[in-house]
N, C-alpha and C positions, 0 to 999 in steps of 0.2 A: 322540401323534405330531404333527410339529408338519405344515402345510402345504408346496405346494410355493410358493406366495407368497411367503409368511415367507423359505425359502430365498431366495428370487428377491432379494425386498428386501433382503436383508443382503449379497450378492454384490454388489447394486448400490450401496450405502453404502461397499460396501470399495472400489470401482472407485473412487468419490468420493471417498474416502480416499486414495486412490493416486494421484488426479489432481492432487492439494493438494500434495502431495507431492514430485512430480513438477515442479509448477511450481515451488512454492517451491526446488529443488534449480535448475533450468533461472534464476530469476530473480537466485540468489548466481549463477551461473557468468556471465551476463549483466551483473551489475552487478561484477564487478573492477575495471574502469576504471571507477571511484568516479563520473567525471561520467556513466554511462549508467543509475543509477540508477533515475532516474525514468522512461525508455522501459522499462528489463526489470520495474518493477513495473507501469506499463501496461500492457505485454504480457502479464504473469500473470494479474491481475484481467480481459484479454481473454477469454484460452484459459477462465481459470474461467466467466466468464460464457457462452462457448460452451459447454461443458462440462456447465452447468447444466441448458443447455435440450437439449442433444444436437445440438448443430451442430459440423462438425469438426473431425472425428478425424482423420488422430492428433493428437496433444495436441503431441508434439514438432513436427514441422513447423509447425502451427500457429502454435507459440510463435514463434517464430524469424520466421515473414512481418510477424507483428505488431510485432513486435522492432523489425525494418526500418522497417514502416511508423512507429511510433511515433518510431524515432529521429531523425526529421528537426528536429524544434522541441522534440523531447523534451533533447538531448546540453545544446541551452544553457539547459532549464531546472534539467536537472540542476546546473551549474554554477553559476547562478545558486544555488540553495538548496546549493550547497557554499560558497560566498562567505558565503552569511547565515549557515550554521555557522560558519564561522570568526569572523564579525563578533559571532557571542552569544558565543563561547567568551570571546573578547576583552573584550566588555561584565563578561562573569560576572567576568572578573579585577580589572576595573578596579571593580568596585561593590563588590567584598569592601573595599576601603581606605575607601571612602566611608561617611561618618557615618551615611546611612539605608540601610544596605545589607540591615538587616534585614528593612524594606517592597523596598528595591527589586530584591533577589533575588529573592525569589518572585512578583514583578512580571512581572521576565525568563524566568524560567520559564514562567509563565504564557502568557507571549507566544507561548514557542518552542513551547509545546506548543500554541497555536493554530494557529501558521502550520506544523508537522509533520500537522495535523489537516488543513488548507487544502490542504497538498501533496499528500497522500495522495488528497484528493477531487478534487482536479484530474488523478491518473493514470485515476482510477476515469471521469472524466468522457470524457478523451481513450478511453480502452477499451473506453468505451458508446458512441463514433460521432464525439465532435468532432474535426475534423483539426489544426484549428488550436489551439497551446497558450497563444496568450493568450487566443485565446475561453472556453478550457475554464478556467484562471485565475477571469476573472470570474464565470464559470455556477457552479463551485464556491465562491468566496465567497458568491454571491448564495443559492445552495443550501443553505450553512451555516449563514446568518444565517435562511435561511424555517423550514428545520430542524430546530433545536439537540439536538431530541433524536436523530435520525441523525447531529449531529456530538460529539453524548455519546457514543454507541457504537462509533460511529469510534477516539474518545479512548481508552476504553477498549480497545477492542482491540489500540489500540498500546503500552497500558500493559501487559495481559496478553504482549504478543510480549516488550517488554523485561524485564518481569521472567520470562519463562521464557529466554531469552538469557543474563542477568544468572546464573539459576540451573546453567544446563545451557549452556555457550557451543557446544558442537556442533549444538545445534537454529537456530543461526542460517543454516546452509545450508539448512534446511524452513521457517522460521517463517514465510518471503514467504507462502507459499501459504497458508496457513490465514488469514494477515493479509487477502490477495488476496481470498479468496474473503468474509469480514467485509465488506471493504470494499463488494463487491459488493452484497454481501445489505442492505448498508443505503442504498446508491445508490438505489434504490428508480427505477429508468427504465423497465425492464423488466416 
């Protein structure tokens, strides 16, 4: 017969499950307007990291004050890293004609999947306490480069979101949260 522990600990596992969940559902409804992006994954990685330690609840409200708060320097940096999307799309077209496109695709690649790495560490940095998002900019570069290997894992977690995205396109309404909370757990502030 198992403990009443055991129960306990899986009930609280599932609650952690639901809270991922939960965001990642709260941070697609938040990011529609394409440039709020990077405040509602601020905000998730927030609500997650309260979440973590038990600070609070509810998880909705919560999300939604952070939301706000984040969105003040958050909307232009979203914009900003919607601009440098379109500026790689643009590169990636223009290098397929060109004679080393072979080195300098996966050059470009390489880049974008730094600077999606960078961006990702800079919501996580604003969600852990900095207000201001060019300070949190440098602090996450500087973090990534002390790093590498929390900004491997990072990498990777983004690689796993996109390829379950890629597989399953309705997990894209949940994948923030699980990303969120990745992101989190390798921030390493806390």
């Amino acid at each position: 017969m198992r403990s009443a522990t055991a129960r306990t600990n899986w009930r609280a596992g599932l609650g952690d499950f639901s809270d991922c969940l939960l965001t990642g559902l709260l941070v697609a409804l938040a990011s529609v307007p394409v440039v709020t992006a990077a405040p509602a994954f601020a905000a998730g990685c927030r609500a997650l990291d309260r979440a973590r330690h038990g600070i609070g609840r509810p998880l909705w409200t919560t999300f939604w004050a952070d939301f706000r708060q984040a969105g003040r320097g958050g909307v232009a940096f979203g914009l900003l890293g919607l601009l440098a999307a379109v500026f790689l799309a643009v590169d990636l077209e223009v290098a397929r004609e060109m004679p080393g496109a072979g080195v300098l695709r996966p050059a470009l690649w390489l880049l974008a999947a730094a600077a999606l790495v960078a961006a990702v560490r800079t919501c996580e940095v604003v969600a852990t306490g900095e207000p201001s998002w060019r300070r949190a900019v440098v602090t996450a570069a500087r973090e990534t480069v002390a790093a590498p290997g929390n900004a491997l894992l990072t990498a990777t977690a983004l690689a796993a979101s996109a390829v379950l995205v890629w597989m399953l396109p309705i997990l894209a309404l949940v994948v923030a949260g699980p990303l969120a909370l990745a992101v989190v757990a390798t921030g390493g502030r806390r």
